[in-house]
N, C-alpha and C positions, 0 to 999 in steps of 0.2 A: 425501624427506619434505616434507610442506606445510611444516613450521615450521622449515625451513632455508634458506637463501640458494641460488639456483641461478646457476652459472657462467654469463655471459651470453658469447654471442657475440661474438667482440671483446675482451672484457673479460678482464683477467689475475684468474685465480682465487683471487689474494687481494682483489681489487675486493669492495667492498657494493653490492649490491643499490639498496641506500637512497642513493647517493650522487645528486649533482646531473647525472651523466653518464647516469645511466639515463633520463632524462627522464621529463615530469610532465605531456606532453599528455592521457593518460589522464583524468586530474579535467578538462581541460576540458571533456571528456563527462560526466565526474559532473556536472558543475556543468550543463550542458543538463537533465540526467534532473531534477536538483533543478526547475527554475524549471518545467520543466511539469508535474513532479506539484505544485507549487506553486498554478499556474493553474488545473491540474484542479481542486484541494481549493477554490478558488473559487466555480471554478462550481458545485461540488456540494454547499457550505455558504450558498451564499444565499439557498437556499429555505427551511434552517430557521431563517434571522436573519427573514426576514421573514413565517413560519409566525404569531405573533401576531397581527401586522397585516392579513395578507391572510386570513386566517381571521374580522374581522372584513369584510374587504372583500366577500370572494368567499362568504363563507357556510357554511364547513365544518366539519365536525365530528371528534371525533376519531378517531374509524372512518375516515371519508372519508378523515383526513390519513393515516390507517396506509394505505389503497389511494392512495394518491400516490406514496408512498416507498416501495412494493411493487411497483409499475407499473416504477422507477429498478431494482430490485432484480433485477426478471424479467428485462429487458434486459442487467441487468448479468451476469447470469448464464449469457446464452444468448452476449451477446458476447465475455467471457472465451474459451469455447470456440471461435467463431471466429476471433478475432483470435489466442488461441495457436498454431492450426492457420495462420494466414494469414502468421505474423512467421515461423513456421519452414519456412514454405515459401519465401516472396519477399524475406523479409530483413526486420531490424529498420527500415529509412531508409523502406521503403516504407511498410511497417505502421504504424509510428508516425503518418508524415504522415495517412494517411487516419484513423485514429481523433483527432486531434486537430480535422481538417478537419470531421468529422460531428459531435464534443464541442460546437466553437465555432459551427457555426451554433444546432446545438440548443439552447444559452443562452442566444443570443438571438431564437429562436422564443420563448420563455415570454414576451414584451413581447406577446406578440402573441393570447395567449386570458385568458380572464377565468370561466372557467368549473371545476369541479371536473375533468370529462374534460379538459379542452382541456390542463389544469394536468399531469395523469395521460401522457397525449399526448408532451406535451414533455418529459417526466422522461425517460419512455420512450429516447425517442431520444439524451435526454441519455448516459443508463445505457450502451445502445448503444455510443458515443463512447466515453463513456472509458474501456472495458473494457477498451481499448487501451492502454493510459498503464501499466500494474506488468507484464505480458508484457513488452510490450518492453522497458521499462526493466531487466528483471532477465536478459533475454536482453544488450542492449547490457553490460551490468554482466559478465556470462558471457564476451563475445566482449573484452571492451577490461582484466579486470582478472586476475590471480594468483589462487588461492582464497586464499591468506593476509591479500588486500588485501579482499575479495570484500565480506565484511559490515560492514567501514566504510563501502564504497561504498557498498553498500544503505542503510546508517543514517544517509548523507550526504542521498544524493535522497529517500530516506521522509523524511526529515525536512521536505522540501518541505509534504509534506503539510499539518504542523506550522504552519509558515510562512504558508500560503496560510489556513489556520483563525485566524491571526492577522491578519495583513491583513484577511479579508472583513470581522471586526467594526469595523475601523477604517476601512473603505472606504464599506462599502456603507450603512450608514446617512446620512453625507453624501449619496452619491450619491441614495438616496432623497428623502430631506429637501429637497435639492434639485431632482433631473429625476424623481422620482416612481418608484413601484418598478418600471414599465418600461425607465424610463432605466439602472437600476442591471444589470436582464440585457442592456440591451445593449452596456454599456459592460466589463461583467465578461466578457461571451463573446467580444467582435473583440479582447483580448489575445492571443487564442491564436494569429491568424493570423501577426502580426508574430514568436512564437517559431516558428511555421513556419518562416520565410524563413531563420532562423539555423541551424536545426536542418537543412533541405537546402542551405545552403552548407558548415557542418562536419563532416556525418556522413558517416564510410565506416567498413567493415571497416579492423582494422588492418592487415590485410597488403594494402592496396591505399591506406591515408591517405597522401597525399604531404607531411605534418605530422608526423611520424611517426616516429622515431630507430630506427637498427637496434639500439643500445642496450634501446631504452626496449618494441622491438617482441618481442626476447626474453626481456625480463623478463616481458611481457604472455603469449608462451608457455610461459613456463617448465614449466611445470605440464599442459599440455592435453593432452587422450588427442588417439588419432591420428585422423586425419581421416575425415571419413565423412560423404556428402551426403543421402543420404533421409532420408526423412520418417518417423518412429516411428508408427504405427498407435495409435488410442486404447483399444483393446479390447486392443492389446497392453499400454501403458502400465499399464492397471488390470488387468493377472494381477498387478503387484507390490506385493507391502508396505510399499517406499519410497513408493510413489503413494498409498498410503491414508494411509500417517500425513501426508503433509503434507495431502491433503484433507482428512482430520478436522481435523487441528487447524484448517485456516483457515476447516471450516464450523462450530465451536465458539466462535469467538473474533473470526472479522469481524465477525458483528451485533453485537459490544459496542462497537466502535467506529462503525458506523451508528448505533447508538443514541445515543452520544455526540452525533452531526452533526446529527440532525435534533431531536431531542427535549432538549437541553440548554437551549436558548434558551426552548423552549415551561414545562420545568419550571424555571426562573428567572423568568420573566416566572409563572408561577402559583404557586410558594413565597413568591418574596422581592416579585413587583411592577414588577420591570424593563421598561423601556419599550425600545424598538430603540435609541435615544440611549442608553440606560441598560446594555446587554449588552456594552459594549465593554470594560470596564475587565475583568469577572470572565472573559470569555473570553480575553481575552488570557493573564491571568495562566494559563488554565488550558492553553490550547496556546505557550505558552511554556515549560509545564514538558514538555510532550510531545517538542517540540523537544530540549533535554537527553537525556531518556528515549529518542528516536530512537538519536541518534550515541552517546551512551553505552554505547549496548547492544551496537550494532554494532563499537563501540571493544572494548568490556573483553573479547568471544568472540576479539577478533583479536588482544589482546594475550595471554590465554591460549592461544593454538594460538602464536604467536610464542616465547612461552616454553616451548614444548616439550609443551603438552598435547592429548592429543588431538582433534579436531574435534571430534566426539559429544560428550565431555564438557565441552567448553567451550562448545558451541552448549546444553547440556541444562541447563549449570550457570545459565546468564544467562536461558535461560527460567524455568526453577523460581523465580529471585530476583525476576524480574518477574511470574512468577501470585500469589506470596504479596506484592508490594505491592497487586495488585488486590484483595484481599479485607479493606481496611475501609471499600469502597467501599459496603457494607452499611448502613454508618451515615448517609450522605451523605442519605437524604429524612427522617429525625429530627432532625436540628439546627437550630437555629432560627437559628445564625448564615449571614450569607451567604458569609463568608469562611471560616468551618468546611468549609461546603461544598464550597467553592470547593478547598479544598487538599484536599480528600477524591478528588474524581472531580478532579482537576489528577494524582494520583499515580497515580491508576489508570488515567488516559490516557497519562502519562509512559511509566506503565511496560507497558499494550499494545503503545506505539510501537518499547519494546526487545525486546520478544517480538516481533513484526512483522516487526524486520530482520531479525532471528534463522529466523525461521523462513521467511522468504522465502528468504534463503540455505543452507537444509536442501535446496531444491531442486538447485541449480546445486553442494552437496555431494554429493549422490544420483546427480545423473543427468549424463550427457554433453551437451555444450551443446546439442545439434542438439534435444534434447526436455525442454531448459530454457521453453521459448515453453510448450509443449503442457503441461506437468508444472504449470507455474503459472498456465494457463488454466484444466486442470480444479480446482485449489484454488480458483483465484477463483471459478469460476463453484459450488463447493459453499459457499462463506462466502456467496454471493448468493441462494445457495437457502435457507441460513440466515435470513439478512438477511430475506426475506420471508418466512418463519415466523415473528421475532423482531418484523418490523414490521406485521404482521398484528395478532397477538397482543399487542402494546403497545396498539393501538388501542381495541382489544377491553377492556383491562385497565382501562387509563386512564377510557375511556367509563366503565363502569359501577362503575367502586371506586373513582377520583381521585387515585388512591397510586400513588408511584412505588417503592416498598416493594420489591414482588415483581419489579421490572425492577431494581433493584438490587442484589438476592440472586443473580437469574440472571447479572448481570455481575462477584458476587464468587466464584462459584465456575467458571466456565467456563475457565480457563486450566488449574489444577490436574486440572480432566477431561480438555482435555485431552493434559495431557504426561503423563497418566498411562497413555495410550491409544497417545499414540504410544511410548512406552517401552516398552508391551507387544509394539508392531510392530516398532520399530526398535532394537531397544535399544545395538547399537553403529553403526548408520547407516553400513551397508555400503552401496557405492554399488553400483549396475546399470550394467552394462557392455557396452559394443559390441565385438564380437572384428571380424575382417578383412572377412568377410562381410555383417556387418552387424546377425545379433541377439543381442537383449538377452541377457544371464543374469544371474544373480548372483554375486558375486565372494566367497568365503571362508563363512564362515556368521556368520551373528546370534550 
């Protein structure tokens, strides 16, 4: 059973699991996957910190701004798909590198146009890039952790995210202020090169790290089905029901968190007045509580399957708690306080973050590692097909009504759709299994 101790190799089978013999190199991979979804969320929130300003510079409108963030979206959407196809075929070490390698040059190409295409261009490729960053991270998470341990580690590195949306508003307005908002993309995009160099000196498979305890290598097995090298087909992926509820859910529930990235700043700076100097303080506070909401979320599903509860219903239970804090995010463009505000969409971002980990880790509960890459590539890439319907249509909304009214109704009900949706599909989140051969079935009934 997942929520029990497994005799380690070596170890006398009164031994814990938990003890300092098992070793703890594993987190120092979480703690990798943390710092560059970290840098990702940099680079992908600096366009909406300086969306005010450079919409005064560059001349756009908010149509135009909704085709900018929908240019990030396409790419995002279409690289998902390859990069999960690419990580399960050549391995997390490689796949990572190269999407990090294409994220960081692409941020700082944006120094380099001044025009609305040129703007649209560079997102593009940014999208591209980092499509790569949650496949791999949730496949490394798949190859290096227990499922017991699985969605703290998720709610460790998502939490980067968190992180990196805090820093930018304390970074990047200096950096403008000072080398101008070209210096700011190109000083936030050559980060990433230097987490390369770390990232290809510590990463391997565990059963090849020579960092690596035979302890700490069988607690990391504990748990894994048996071994099997090919590559799952994607038409085979989507006959199952496990593949669609995680797809829906992530094509329901990622544009509320796009929405949050680009469009927070823009409606602060036209509610309350906020200048780019000025967005630092209520942004912080607001992915500060995201951060919480991340590891939280990820924490309380693992302490309920630790004590004995079922996955399903501990992964279902922490979502449901987290759809219903996103719904008084309804009130959040009526208030006239800023700080009203502020803790409105602060909670309903906390508590995306715990639904996030949660449901990222529904994959690597469903599926066998080998179609962990590919399972969260096609969710990513339907939450991006979202995201461009979500960022389309914001555009569209904003342009001609100025209320963020109806953008905040669709981000308080989208969670409760849907776990409603996937509870119709999955209701006990029976995984999909590989027998000796090699294909899928499903294992017991719904």
């Amino acid at each position: 059973m997942e929520n029990q101790q497994a005799t380690l190799p070596g170890v006398a089978s009164g031994g814990s699991t938990s003890s300092p013999s098992v070793g703890r190199f594993r987190w120092t991979i979480c703690a990798l996957l943390f710092f560059a979804t970290t840098i990702n969320y940099i680079d992908r929130q600096i366009l909406g910190l300086l969306a005010p300003d450079l919409r005064r510079i560059i001349g756009w409108n908010d149509i135009e701004y909704g085709y900018i963030v929908t240019g990030f979206q396409a790419a995002y959407a279409l690289g998902l798909v390859i990069f999960g196809r690419l990580i399960d075929r050549y391995g997390t070490k490689i796949g990572y590198s190269i999407s990090i390698t294409v994220w960081s040059l692409a941020a700082m190409a944006h120094a380099l146009v001044s025009t609305v295409l040129g703007f649209g261009g560079a997102r593009f490729l940014l999208g591209l890039g980092e499509s790569g960053n949650f496949p791999a991270a949730i496949k490394a998470v798949a190859e290096w952790f227990p499922k017991k341990e699985r969605a703290l580690a998720t709610g460790i590195f998502n939490s980067g995210a968190n992180i990196g949306a805090v820093v930018a508003p304390l970074v990047v307005p200096w950096l403008t202020v000072t080398y101008g908002w070209y210096g700011a993309f190109l000083a936030t995009g050559a980060v990433g090169f230097v987490w390369l160099g770390f990232w290809i000196w510590l990463y391997d498979r565990p059963e090849k790290h020579p960092s690596l305890s035979p302890g700490e290598l069988g607690y990391i097995q504990s748990d894994r089905e048996g071994a099997a090298s090919s590559a799952i087909p994607w038409m085979r992926l989507l006959a199952f029901r496990q593949t669609w509820a995680f797809v829906i859910g992530k094509f329901l529930t990622d544009p509320i968190w796009w929405f949050y990235l680009y469009w927070l700043p823009p409606f602060l700076n036209k509610n309350y007045g906020l200048t780019i100097t000025e967005l630092g303080l209520p942004l912080v506070a607001i992915y500060t509580m995201t951060s919480i909401g991340s590891i939280g979320g990820g924490w309380l599903s693992s302490l309920f399957i630790k004590r004995g509860w079922e996955v399903s219903r501990s992964r279902k239970t922490v979502m449901l708690l987290c759809a219903l804090c996103v719904v008084p995010i309804v009130f959040a463009s009526g208030v006239s306080s800023l700080w009203e505000a502020v803790l409105l969409i602060g909670l309903a971002a906390a508590a995306h973050q715990g639904w996030s980990a949660n449901l990222f880790t529904t994959a690597s509960d469903m599926f066998p590692k080998r179609a962990v890459g590919s399972v969260t590539g096609l969710g990513g890439m339907a939450g991006s097909v979202g995201g461009m319907i979500f960022a389309t249509s914001a555009g569209y909304i904003l342009q001609f009504t100025g209320s963020y009214l109806t953008l905040f109704i669709i981000a308080g009900s989208a969670y409760l759709l849907a776990l409603g949706v996937m509870q119709l599909l999955v209701p006990g989140m029976t995984p999909a299994t590989i027998d000796a051969d090699g294909p899928l079935h499903h294992r017991g009934r719904e």
